[in-house]
N, CA, C and O atoms as a GROMACS GRO file, in nm:
protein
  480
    1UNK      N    1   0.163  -5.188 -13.642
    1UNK     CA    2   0.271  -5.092 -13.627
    1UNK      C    3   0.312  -5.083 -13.479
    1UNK      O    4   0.428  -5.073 -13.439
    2UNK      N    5   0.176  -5.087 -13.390
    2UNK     CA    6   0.280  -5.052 -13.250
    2UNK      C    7   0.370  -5.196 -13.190
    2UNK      O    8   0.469  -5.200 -13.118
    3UNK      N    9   0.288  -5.308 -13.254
    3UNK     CA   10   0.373  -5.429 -13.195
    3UNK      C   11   0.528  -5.384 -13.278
    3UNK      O   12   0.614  -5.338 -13.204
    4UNK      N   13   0.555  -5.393 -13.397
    4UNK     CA   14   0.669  -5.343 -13.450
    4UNK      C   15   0.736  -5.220 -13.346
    4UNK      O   16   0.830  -5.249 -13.273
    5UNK      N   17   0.691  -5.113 -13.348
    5UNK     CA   18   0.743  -5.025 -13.288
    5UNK      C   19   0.826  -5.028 -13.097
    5UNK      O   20   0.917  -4.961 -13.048
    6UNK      N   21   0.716  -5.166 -13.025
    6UNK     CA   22   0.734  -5.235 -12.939
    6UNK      C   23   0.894  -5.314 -12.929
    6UNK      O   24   1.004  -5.305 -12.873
    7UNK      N   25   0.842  -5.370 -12.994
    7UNK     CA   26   0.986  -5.479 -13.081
    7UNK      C   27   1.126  -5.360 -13.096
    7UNK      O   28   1.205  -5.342 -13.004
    8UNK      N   29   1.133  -5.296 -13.216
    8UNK     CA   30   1.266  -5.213 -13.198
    8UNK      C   31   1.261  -5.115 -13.093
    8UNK      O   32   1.365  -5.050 -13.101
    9UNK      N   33   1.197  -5.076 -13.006
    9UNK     CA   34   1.210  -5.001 -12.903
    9UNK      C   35   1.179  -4.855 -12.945
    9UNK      O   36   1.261  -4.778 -12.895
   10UNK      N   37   1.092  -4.797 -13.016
   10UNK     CA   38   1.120  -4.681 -13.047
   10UNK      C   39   0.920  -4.614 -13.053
   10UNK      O   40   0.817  -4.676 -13.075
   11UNK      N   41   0.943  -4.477 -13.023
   11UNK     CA   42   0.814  -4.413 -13.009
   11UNK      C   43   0.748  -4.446 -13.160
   11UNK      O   44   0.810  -4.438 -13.266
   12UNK      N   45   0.611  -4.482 -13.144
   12UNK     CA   46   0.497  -4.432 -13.270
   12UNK      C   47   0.519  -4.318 -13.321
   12UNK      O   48   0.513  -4.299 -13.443
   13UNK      N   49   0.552  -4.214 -13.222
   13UNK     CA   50   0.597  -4.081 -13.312
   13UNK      C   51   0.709  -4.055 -13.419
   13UNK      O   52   0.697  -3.994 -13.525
   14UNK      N   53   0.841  -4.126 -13.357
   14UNK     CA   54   0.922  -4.124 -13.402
   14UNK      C   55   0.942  -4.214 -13.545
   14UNK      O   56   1.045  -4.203 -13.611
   15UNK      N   57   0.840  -4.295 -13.581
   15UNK     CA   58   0.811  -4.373 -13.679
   15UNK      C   59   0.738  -4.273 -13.798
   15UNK      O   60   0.770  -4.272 -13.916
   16UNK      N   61   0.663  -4.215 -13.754
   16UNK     CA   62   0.556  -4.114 -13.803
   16UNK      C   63   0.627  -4.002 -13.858
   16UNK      O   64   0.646  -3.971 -13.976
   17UNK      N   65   0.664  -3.945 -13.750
   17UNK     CA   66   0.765  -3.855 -13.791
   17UNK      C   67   0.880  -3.893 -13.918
   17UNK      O   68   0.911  -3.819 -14.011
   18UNK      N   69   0.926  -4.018 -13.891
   18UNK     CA   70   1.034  -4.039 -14.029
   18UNK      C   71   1.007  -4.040 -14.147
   18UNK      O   72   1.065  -3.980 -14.238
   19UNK      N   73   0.877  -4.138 -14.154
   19UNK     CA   74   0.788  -4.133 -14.241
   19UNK      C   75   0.715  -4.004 -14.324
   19UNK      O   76   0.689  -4.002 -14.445
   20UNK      N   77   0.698  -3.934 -14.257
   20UNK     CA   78   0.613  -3.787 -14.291
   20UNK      C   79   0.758  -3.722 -14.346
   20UNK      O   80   0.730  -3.680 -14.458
   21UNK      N   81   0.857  -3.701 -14.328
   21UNK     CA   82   0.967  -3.638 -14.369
   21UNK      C   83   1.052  -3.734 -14.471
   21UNK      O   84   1.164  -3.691 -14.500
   22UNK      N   85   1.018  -3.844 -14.524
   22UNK     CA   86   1.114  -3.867 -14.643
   22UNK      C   87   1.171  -3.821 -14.761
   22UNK      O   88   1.282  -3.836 -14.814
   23UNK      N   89   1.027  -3.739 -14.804
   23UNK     CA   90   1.062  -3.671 -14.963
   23UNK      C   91   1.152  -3.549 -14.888
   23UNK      O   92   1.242  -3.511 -14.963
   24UNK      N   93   1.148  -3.480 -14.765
   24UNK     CA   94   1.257  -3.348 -14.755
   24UNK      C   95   1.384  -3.412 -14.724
   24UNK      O   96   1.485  -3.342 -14.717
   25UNK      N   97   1.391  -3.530 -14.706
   25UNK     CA   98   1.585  -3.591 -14.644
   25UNK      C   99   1.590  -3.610 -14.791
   25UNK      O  100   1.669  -3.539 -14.852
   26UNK      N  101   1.500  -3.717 -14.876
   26UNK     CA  102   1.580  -3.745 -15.043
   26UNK      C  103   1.600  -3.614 -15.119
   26UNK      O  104   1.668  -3.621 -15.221
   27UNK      N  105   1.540  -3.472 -15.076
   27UNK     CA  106   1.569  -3.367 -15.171
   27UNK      C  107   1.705  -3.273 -15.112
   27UNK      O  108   1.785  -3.195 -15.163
   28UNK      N  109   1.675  -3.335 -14.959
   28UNK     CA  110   1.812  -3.234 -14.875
   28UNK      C  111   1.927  -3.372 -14.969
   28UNK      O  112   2.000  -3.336 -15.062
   29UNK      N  113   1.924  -3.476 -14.938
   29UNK     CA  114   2.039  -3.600 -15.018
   29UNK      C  115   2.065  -3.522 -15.189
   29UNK      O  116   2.173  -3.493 -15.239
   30UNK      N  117   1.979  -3.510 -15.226
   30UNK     CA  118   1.978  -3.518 -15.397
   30UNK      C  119   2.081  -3.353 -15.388
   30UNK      O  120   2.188  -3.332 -15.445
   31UNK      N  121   2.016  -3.272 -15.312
   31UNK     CA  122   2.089  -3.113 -15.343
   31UNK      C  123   2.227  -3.148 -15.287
   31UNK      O  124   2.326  -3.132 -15.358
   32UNK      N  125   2.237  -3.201 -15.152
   32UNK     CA  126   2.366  -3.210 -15.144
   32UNK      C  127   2.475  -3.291 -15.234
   32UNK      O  128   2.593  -3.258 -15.246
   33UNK      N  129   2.408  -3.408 -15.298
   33UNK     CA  130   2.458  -3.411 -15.451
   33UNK      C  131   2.547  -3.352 -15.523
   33UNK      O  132   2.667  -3.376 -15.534
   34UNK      N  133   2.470  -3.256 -15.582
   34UNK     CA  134   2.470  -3.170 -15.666
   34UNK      C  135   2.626  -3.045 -15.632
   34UNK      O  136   2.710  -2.986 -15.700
   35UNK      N  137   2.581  -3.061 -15.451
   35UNK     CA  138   2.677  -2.923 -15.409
   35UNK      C  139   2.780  -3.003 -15.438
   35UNK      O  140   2.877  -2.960 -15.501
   36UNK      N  141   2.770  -3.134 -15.394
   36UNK     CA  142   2.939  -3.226 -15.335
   36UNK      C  143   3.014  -3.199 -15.517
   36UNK      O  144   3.136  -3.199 -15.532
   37UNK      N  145   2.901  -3.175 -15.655
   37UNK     CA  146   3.009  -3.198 -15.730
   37UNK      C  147   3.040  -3.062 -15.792
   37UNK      O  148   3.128  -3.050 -15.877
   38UNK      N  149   2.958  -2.948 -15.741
   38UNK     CA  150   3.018  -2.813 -15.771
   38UNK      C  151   3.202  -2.784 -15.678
   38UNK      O  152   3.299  -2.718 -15.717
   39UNK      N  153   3.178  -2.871 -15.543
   39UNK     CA  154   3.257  -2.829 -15.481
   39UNK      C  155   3.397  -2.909 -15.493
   39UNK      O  156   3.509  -2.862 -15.477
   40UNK      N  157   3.358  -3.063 -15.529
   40UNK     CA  158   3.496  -3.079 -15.581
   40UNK      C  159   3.492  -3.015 -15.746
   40UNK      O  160   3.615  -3.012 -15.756
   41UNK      N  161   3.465  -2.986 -15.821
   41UNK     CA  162   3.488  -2.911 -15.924
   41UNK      C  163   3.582  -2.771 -15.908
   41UNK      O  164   3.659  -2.732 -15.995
   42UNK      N  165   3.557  -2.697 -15.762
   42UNK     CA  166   3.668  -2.597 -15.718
   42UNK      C  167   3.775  -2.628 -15.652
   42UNK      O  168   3.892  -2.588 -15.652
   43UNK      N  169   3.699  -2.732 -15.577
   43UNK     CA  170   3.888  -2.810 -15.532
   43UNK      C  171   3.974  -2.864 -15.636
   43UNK      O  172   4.097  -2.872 -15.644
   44UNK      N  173   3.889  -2.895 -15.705
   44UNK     CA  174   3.980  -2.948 -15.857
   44UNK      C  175   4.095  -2.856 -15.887
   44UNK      O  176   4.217  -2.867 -15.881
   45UNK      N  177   3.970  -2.720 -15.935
   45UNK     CA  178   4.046  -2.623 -16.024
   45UNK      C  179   4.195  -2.532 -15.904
   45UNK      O  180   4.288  -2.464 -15.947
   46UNK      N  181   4.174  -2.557 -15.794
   46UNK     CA  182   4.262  -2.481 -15.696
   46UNK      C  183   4.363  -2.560 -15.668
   46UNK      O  184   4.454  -2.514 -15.598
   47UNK      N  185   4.373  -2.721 -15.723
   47UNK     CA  186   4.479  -2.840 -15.764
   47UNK      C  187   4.489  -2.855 -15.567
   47UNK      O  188   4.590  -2.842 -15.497
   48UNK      N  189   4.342  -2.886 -15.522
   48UNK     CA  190   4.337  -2.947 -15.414
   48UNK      C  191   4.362  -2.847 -15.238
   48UNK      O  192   4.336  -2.883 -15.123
   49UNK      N  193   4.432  -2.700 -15.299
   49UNK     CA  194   4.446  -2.663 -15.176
   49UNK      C  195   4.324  -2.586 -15.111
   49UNK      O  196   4.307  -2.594 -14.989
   50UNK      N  197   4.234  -2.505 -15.198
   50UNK     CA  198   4.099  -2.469 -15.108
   50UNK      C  199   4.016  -2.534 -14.980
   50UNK      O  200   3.952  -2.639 -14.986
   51UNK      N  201   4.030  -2.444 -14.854
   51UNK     CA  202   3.950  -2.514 -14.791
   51UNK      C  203   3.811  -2.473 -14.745
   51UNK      O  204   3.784  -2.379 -14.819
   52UNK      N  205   3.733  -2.488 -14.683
   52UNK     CA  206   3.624  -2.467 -14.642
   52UNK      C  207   3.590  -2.267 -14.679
   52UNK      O  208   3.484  -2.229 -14.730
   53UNK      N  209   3.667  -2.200 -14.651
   53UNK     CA  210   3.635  -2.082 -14.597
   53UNK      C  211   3.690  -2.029 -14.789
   53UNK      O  212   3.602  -1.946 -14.809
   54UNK      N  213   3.741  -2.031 -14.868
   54UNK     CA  214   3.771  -2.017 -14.992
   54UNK      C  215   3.709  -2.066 -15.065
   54UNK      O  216   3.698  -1.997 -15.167
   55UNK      N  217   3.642  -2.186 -15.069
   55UNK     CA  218   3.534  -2.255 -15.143
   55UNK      C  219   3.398  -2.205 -15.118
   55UNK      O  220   3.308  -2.233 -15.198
   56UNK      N  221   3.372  -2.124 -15.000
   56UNK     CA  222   3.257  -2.089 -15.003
   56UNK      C  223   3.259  -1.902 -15.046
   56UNK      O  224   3.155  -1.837 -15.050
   57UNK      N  225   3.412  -1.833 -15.075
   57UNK     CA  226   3.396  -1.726 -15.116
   57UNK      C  227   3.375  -1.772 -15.291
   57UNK      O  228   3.338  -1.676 -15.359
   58UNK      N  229   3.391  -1.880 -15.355
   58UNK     CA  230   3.404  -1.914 -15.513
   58UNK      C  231   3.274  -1.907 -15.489
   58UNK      O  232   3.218  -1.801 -15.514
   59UNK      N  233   3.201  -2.013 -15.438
   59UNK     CA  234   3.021  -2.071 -15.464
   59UNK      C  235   2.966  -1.863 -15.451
   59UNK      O  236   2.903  -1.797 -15.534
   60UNK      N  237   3.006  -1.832 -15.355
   60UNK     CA  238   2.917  -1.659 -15.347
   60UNK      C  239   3.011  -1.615 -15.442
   60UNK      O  240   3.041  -1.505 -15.397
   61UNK      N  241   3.053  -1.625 -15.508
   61UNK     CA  242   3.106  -1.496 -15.613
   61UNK      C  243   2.987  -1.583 -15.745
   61UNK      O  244   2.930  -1.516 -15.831
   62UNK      N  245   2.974  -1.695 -15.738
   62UNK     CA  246   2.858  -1.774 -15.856
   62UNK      C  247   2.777  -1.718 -15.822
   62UNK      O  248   2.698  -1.725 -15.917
   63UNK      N  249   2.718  -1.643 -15.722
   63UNK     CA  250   2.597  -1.621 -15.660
   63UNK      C  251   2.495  -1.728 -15.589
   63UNK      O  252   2.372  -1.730 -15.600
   64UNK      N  253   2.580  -1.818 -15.510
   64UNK     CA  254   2.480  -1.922 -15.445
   64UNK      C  255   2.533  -1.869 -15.293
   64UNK      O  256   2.637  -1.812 -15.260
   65UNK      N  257   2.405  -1.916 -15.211
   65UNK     CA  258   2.368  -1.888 -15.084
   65UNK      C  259   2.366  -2.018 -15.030
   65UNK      O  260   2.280  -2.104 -15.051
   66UNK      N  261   2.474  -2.027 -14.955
   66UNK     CA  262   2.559  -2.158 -14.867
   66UNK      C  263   2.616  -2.120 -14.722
   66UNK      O  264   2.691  -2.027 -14.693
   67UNK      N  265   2.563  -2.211 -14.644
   67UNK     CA  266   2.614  -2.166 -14.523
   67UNK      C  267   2.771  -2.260 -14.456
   67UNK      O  268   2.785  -2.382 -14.457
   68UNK      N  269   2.832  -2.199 -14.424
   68UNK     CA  270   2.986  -2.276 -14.410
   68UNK      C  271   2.982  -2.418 -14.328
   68UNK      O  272   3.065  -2.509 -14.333
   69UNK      N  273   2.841  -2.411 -14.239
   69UNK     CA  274   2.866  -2.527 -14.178
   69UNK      C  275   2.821  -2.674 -14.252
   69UNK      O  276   2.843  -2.790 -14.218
   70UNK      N  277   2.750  -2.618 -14.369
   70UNK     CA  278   2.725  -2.719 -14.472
   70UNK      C  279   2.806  -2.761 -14.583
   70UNK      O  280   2.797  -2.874 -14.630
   71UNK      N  281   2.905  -2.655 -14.635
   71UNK     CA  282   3.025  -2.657 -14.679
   71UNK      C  283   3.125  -2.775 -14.619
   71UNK      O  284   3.190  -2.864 -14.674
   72UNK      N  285   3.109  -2.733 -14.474
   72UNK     CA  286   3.168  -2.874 -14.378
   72UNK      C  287   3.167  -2.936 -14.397
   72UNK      O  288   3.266  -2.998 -14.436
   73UNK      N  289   3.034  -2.985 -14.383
   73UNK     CA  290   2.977  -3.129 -14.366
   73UNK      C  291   2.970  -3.194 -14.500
   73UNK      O  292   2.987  -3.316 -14.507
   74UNK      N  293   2.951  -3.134 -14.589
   74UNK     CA  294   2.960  -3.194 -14.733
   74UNK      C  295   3.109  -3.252 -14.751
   74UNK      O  296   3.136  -3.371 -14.760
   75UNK      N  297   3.190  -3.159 -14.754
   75UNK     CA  298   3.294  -3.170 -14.764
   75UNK      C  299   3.403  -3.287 -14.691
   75UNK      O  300   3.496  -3.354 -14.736
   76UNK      N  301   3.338  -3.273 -14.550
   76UNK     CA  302   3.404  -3.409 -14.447
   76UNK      C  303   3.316  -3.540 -14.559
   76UNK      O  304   3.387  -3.628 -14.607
   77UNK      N  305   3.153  -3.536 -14.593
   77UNK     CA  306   3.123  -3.683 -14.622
   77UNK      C  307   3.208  -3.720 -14.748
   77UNK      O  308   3.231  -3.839 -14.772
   78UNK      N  309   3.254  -3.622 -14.830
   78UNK     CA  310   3.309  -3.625 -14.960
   78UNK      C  311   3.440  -3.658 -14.949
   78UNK      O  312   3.494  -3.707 -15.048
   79UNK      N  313   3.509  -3.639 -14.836
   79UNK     CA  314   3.676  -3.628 -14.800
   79UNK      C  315   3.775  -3.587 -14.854
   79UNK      O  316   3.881  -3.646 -14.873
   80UNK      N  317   3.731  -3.433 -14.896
   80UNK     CA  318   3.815  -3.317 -14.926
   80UNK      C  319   3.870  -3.256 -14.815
   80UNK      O  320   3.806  -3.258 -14.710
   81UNK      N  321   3.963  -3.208 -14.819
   81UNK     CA  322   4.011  -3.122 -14.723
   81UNK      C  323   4.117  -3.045 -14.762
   81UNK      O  324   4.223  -3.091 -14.804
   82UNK      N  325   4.071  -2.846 -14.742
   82UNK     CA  326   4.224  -2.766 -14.801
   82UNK      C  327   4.393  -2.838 -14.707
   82UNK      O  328   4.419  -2.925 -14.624
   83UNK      N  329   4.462  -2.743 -14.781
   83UNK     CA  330   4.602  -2.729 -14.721
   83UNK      C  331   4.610  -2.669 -14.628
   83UNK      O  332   4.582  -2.549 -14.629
   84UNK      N  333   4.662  -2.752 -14.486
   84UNK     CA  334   4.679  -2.648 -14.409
   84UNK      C  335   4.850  -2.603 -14.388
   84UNK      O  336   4.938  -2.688 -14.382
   85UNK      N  337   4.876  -2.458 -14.377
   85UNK     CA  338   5.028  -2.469 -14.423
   85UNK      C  339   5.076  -2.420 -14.255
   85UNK      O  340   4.998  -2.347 -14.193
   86UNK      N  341   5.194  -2.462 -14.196
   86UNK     CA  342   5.189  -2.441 -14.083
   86UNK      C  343   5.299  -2.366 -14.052
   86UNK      O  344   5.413  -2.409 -14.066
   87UNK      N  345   5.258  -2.184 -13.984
   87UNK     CA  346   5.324  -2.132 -13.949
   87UNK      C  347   5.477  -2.166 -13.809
   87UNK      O  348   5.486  -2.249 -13.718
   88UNK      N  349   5.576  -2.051 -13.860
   88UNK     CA  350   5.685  -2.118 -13.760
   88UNK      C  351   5.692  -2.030 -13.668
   88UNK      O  352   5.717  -1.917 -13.708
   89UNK      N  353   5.674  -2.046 -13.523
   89UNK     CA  354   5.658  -1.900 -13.450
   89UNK      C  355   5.782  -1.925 -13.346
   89UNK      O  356   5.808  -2.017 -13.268
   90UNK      N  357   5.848  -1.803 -13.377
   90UNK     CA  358   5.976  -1.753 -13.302
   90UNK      C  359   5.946  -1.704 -13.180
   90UNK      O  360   5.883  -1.600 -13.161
   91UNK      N  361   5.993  -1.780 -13.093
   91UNK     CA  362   5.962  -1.785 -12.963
   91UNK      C  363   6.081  -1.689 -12.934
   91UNK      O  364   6.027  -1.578 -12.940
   92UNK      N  365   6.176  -1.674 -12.913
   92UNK     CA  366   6.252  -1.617 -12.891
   92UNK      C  367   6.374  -1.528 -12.978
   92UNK      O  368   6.440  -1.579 -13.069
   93UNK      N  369   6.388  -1.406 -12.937
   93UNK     CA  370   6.426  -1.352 -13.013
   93UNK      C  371   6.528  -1.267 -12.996
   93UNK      O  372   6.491  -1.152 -12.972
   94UNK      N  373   6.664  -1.288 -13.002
   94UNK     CA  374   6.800  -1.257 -12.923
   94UNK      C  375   6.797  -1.136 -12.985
   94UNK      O  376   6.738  -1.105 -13.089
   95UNK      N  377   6.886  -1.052 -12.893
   95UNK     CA  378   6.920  -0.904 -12.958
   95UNK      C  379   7.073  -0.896 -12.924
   95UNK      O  380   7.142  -0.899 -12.823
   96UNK      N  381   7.100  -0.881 -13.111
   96UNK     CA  382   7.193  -0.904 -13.123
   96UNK      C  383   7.348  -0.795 -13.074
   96UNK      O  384   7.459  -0.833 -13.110
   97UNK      N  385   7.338  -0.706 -13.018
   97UNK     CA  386   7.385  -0.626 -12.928
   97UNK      C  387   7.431  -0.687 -12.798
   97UNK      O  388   7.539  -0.657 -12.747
   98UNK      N  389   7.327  -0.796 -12.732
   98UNK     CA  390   7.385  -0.830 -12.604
   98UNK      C  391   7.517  -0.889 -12.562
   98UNK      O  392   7.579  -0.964 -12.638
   99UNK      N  393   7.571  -0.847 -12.408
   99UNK     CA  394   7.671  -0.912 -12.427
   99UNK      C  395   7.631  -1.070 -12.368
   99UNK      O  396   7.534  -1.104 -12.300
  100UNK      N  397   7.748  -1.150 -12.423
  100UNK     CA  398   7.727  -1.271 -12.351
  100UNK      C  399   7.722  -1.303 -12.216
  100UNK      O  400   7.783  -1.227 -12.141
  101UNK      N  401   7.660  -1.407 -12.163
  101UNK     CA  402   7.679  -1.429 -12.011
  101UNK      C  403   7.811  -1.502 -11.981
  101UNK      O  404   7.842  -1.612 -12.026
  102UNK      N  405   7.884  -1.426 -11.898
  102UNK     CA  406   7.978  -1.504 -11.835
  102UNK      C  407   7.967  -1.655 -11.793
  102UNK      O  408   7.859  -1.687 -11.743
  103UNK      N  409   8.048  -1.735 -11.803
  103UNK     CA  410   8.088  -1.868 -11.730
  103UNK      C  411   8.148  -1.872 -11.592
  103UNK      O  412   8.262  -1.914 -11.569
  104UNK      N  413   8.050  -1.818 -11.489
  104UNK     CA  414   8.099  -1.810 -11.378
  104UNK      C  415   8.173  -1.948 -11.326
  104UNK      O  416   8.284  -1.953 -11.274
  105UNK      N  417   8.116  -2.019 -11.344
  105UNK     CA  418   8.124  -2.209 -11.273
  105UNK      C  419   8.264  -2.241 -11.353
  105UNK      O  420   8.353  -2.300 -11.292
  106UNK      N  421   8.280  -2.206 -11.474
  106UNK     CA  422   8.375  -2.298 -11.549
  106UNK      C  423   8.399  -2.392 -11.619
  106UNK      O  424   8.499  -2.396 -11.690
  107UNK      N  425   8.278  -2.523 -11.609
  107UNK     CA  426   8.264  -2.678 -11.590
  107UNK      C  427   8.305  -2.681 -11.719
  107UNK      O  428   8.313  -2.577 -11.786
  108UNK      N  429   8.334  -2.798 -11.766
  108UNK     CA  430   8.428  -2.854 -11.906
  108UNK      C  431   8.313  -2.925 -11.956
  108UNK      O  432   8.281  -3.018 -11.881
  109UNK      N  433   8.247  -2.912 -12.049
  109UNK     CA  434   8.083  -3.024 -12.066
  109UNK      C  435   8.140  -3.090 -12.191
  109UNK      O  436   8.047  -3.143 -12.252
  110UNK      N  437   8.274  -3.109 -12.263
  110UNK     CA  438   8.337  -3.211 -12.309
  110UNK      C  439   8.301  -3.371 -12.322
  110UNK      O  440   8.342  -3.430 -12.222
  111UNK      N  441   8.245  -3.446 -12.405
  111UNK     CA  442   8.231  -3.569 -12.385
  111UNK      C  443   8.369  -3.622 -12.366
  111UNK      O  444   8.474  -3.574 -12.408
  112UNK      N  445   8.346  -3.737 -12.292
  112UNK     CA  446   8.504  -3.845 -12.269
  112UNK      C  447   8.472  -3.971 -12.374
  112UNK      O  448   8.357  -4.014 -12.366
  113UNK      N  449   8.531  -4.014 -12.440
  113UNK     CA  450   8.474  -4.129 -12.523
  113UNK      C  451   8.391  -4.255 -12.447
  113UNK      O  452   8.396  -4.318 -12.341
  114UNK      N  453   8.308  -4.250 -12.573
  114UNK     CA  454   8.151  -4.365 -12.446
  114UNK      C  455   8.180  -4.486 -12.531
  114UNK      O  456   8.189  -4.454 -12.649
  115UNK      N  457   8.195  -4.593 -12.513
  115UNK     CA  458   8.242  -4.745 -12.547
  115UNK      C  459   8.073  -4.797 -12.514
  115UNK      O  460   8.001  -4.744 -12.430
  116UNK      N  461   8.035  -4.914 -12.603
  116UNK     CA  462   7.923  -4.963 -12.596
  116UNK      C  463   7.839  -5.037 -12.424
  116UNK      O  464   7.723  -5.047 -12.382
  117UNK      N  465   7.973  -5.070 -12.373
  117UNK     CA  466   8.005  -5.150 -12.268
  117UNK      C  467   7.943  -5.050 -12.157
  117UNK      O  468   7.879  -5.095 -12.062
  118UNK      N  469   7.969  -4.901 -12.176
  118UNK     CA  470   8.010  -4.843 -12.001
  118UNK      C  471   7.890  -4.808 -12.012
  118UNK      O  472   7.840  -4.779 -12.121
  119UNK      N  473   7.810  -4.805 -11.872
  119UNK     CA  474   7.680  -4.799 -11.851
  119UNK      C  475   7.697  -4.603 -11.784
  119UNK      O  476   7.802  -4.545 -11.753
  120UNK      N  477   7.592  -4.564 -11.782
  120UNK     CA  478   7.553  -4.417 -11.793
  120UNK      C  479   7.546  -4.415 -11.626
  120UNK      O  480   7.516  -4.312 -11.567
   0.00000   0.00000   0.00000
């Protein structure tokens, strides 16, 4: 083992360590499973727009105990993603009372006809 461990470059511990933890990654793999098909089962039923923060108020109204950042991550490996709908924000906002501003200058901002030819 340590000539191996030599060879790919990596600590005895870190071998040990992977080793000693397999059956908890195949049962954390197998549950997340399980979540990935409760959760497209609600994206289903919401015809795709639920996202992260709505899918995890459905799973707690079932009564399951889920934390959002796993909701995430399931969800990114699965490649769901809600609707995001995008607000229009009015930057400005005339009041319609004002008077107009004068044209002190005058200038005529009229186009003159532009031919393909005449350079700018």
């Amino acid at each position: 083992m340590k000539r191996l461990c030599t060879i790919l470059n990596i600590a005895h511990s870190s071998f040990y360590y992977w080793r000693r933890t397999a059956e908890d990654r195949a049962a954390r793999q197998a549950a997340d499973t399980r979540l990935a098909a409760r959760i497209r089962a609600v994206h289903r039923e919401s015809d795709g727009t639920y996202g992260v923060p709505r899918i995890i108020a459905e799973l707690r109204d079932d009564g399951e105990r889920i934390n959002h950042k796993r909701i995430a991550r399931v969800m990114r490996s699965i490649g769901l993603a809600g609707v995001r709908l995008r607000r229009r924000h009015r930057t400005t906002v005339a009041y319609p009372a004002a008077a107009k501003t004068p044209d002190l200058i005058s200038r005529d901002f009229t186009a003159q006809e532009v031919t393909p030819w005449t350079r700018w």
